[in-house]
C-alpha positions, 0 to 999 in steps of 0.5 A, spaced: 558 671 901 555 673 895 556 670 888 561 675 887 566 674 892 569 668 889 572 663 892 580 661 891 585 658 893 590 658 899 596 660 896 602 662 899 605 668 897 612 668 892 617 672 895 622 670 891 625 677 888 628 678 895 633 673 893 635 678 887 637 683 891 634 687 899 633 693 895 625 691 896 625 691 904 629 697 904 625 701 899 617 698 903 613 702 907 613 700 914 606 701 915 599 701 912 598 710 914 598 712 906 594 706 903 588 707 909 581 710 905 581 717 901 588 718 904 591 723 898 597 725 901 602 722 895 598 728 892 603 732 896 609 729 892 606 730 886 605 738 887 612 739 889 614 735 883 610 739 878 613 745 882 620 742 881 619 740 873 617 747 871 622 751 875 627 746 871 624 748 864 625 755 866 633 755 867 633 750 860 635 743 865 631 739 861 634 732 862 633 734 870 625 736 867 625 728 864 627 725 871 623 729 876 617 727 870 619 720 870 618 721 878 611 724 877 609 718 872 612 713 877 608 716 884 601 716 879 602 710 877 603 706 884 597 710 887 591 708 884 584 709 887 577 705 887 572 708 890 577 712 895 581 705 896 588 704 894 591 699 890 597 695 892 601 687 890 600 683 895 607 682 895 608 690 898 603 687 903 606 681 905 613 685 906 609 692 910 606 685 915 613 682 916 615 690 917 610 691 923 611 684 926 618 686 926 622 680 924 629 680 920 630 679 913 638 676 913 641 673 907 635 675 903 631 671 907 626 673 912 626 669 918 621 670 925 628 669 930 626 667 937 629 660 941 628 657 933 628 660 927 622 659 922 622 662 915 617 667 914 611 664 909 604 669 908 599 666 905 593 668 902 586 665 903 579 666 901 576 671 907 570 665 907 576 661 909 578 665 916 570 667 917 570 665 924 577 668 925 573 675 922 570 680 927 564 683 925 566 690 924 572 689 918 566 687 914 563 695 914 564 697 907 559 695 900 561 689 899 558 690 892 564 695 888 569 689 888 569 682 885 572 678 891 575 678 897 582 676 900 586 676 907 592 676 907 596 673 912 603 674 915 604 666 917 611 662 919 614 656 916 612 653 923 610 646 921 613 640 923 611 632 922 611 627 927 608 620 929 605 621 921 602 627 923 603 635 921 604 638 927 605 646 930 606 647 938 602 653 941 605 659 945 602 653 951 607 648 948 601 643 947 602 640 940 596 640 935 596 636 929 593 634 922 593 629 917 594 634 912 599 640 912 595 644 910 590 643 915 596 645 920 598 650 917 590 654 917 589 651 923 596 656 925 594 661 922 587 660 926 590 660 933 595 666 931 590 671 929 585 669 935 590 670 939 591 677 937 599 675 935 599 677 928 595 682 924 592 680 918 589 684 912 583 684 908 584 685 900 578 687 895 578 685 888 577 688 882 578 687 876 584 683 877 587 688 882 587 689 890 586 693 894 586 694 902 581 695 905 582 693 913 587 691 919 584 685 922 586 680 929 
């Protein structure tokens, strides 16, 4: 890491909006495909649109015109890019990650259900964090056009205290445990990244905005 990739604090991603209403799982994309490097093809809508406006305009539809403007306006303002790369929040991330691991937003909540039912909680880290857990390969990119770099991983609300102890149990049922909670919830992320059982995303930052760079295990 050089001087520029600051480094921050872990920090739970606030999803707090989907107690407000489902609409934003819903409406998210379930998956990363149009937010991939140099992928243009919002370009695509924003034609159609302009087509749609001008043939409005022609036969005096104005209030349509302003909709399918307004439209346009909202497709541009969700696509900016950076040197080919998208920006994106990182609440859509945390949102597209839970999508893909195929998990259960009930009640406004979304919850990993198997024989125990765990909260979804991503959380995002310093990239220096979760250095080890960082194939070689997910760094291929100038490091020297962003500020920082984060990873935000899709995690669970699986940690449980025991004998004065912040606990989580691998898929081995063998029982890790930490004096902080912190601790054994990075430790978890750890091992469910290393075990290839989640997939995180690595974000560059610019400017006080993100943009995804990569899909790491």
């Amino acid at each position: 890491m050089n001087s520029k990739q600051i480094s921050k604090k872990i920090q739970v991603v606030d999803l707090y909006f989907l107690k407000e209403s489902k609409d934003f799982w819903l409406e998210a994309d379930d998956n990363f495909s149009k937010y991939e490097r140099f992928n243009l093809s919002y370009k695509k809508d924003i034609d159609l649109a302009k087509r749609k406006l001008e043939r409005y305009k022609q036969i005096g539809c104005f209030s349509l015109a302003e909709q399918i403007q307004e439209t346009i306006s909202l497709i541009e303002e969700n696509n900016i890019l950076y040197h080919g790369y998208h920006c994106i929040k990182i609440t859509t991330v945390s949102i597209i990650l839970a999508k893909l691991l195929n998990l259960d937003c009930k009640e406004n909540r979304i919850l990993f259900s198997g024989k125990t039912s765990f909260d979804y909680e991503p959380r995002v880290y310093p990239l220096s964090e979760l250095q080890d857990a960082t194939p070689e390969t997910v760094g291929d990119f100038d490091k020297s056009i962003f500020d920082s770099f984060c990873v935000v991983v899709p995690s669970l609300n699986s940690i449980f205290f025991e004998s004065k102890k912040y606990c989580f149990m691998d898929g081995k049922s063998k029982i890790h445990s930490y004096d902080t909670k912190n601790e054994a919830q990075k430790a978890l992320d750890l091992y469910l990244i290393k075990s290839n059982l989640i997939r995180a995303v690595l974000m560059g930052e610019k400017d006080g905005k993100c943009y995804f760079l990569n899909f790491f295990m």
